[in-house]
C-alpha positions in Angstrom: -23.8 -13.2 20.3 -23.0 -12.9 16.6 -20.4 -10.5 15.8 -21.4 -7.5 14.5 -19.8 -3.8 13.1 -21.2 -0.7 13.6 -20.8 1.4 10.5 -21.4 5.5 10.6 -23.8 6.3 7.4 -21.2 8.8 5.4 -20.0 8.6 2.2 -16.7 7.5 2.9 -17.8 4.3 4.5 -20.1 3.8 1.9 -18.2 0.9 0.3 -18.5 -1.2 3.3 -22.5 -0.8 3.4 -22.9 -1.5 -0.4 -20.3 -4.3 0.3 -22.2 -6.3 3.1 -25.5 -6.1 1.3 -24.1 -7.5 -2.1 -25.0 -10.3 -2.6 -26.5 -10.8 0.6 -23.0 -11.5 2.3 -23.9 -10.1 5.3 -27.4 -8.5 7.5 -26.9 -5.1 7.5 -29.4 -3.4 8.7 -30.0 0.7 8.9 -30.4 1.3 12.3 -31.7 4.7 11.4 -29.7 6.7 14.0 -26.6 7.6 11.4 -25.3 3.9 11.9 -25.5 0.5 10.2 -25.0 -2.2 11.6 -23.2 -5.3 9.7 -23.6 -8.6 11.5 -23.2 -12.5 10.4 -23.5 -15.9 11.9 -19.9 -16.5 11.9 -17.1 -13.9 11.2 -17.1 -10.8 9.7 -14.4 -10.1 7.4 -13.3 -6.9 4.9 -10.7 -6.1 2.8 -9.1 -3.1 2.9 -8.2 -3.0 -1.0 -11.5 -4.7 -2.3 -13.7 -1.8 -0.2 -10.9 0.7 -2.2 -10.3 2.7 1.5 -7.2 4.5 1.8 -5.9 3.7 5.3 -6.9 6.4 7.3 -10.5 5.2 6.3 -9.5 1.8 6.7 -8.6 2.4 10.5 -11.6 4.6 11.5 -14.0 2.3 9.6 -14.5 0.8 13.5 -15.2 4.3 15.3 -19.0 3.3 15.2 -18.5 0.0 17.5 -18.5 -3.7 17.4 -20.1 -6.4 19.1 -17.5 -9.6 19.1 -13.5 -10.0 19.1 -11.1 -8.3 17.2 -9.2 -11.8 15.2 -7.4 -9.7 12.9 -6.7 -5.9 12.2 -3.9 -4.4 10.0 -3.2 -3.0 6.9 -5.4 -5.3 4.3 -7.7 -7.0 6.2 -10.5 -6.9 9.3 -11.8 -9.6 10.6 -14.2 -10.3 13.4 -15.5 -12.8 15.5 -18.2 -13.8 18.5 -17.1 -13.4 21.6 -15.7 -15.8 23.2 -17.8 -17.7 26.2 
């Protein structure tokens, strides 16, 4: 399964949207139900400072879901990979 984040379409979580789809990094797709999702081959990985979130948006930037393992999660960077078989 590939990895995948499921990003609630507000303006606060914006960044990570325009982020994904620039320039092509990720397939993000509107899932037309209020959510994106944001999915690659491989990992997924965001930086808190680069998307310009303060940390209480950097922390609820994963309230809409994810499909694959949490590698790393703190203060400056998210990263996420397939499940492991």
């Amino acid at each position: 399964m590939m990895p995948a984040i499921y990003v609630l379409d507000v303006p606060e979580f914006r960044a990570l949207i325009d982020l994904s789809r620039a320039p092509k990094l990720y397939e993000t797709t509107d899932l037309g139900n209020g959510y994106f999702r944001v999915r690659s081959a491989d990992t997924l990985e965001f930086g808190r400072k680069e998307l310009g979130f303060k940390p209480a948006v950097w922390y609820g930037c994963v309230t809409g879901g994810i499909d694959g393992t949490i590698l790393q999660f703190d203060r400056d960077t998210l990263r996420i990979g397939p499940l492991a078989p």
